[in-house]
C-alpha positions as CSV (number, residue, x, y, z in Angstrom):
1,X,8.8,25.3,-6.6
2,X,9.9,22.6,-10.1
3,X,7.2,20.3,-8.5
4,X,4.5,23.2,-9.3
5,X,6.1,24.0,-12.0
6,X,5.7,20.9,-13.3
7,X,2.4,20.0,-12.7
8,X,1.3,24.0,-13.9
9,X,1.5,22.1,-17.7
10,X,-1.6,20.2,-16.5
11,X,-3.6,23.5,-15.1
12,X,-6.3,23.7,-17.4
13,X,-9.0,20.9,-17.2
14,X,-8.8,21.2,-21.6
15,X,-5.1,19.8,-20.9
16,X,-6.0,16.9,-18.8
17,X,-8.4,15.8,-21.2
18,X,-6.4,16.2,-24.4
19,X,-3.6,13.9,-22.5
20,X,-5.8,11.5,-21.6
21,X,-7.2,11.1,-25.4
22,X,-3.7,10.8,-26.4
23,X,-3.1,7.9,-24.2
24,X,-6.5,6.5,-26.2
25,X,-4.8,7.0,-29.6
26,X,-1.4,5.5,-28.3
27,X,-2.6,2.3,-26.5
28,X,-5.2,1.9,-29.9
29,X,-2.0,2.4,-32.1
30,X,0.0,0.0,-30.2
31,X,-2.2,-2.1,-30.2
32,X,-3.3,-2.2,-33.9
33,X,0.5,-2.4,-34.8
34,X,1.5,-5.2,-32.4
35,X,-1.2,-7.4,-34.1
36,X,-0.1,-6.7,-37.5
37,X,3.4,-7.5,-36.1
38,X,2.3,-10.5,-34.9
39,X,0.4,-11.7,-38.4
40,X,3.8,-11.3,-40.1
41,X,5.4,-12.9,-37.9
42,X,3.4,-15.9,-37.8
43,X,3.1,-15.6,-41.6
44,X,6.7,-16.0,-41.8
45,X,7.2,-18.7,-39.4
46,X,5.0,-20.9,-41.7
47,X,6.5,-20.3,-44.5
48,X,9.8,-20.6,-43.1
49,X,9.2,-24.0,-41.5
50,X,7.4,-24.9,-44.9
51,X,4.7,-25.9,-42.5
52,X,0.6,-26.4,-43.9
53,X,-1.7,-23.5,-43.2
54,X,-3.6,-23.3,-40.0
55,X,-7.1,-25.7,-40.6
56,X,-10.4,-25.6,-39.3
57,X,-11.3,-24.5,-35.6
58,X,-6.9,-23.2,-34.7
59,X,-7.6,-20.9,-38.2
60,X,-10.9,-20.3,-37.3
61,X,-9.9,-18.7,-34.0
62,X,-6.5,-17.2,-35.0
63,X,-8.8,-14.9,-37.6
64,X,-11.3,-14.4,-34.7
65,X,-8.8,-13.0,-32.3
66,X,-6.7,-10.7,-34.7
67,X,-10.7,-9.3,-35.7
68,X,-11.3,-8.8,-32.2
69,X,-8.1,-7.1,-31.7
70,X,-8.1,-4.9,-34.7
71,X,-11.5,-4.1,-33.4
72,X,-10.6,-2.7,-30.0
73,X,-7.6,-1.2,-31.4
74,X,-9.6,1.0,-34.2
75,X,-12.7,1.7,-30.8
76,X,-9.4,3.5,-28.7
77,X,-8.4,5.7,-31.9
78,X,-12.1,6.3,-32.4
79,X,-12.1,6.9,-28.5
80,X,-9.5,9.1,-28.4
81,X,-10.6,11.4,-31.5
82,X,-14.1,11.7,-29.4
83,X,-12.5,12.6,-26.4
84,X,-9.7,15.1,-28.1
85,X,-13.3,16.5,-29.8
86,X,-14.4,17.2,-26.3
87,X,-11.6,18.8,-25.0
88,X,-12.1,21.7,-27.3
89,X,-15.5,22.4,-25.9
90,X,-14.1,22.8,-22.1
């Protein structure tokens, strides 16, 4: 009987959906946050260590990889408002 109970939350396909876009938005918020963590972090090590900016190709690639992060981060929010959007139509 609780294990039908339970699972009686999820009934309506609308429902699956709408949790499933919310796992978009979290994982994309996560994500976007753990990189910004990460800058500051980094950020403060240097400074703290007194030690000379990143140079050429390690800067270079540091800047690529937190744009490609922020990237997929910002695509699972955008994700998840497009499938939250089409759980209102079912």
């Amino acid at each position: 009987m609780s294990l039908e109970a339970s699972f009686g939350v999820f009934a309506h396909p609308a429902q699956l959906v709408n949790a499933l876009a919310l796992l978009f938005v979290l994982v994309g918020g996560l994500l976007l946050l753990a990189t910004r963590w990460r800058e500051q972090l980094g950020r403060a090590r240097m400074a703290e260590e007194g030690a000379p900016p990143l140079a050429g190709d390690v800067l270079v690639q540091f800047l690529q990889m937190n744009r490609q992060f922020y990237q997929l981060g910002f695509a699972c929010l955008v994700v998840g408002l497009l499938v939250s959007l089409a759980s209102t139509r079912l």
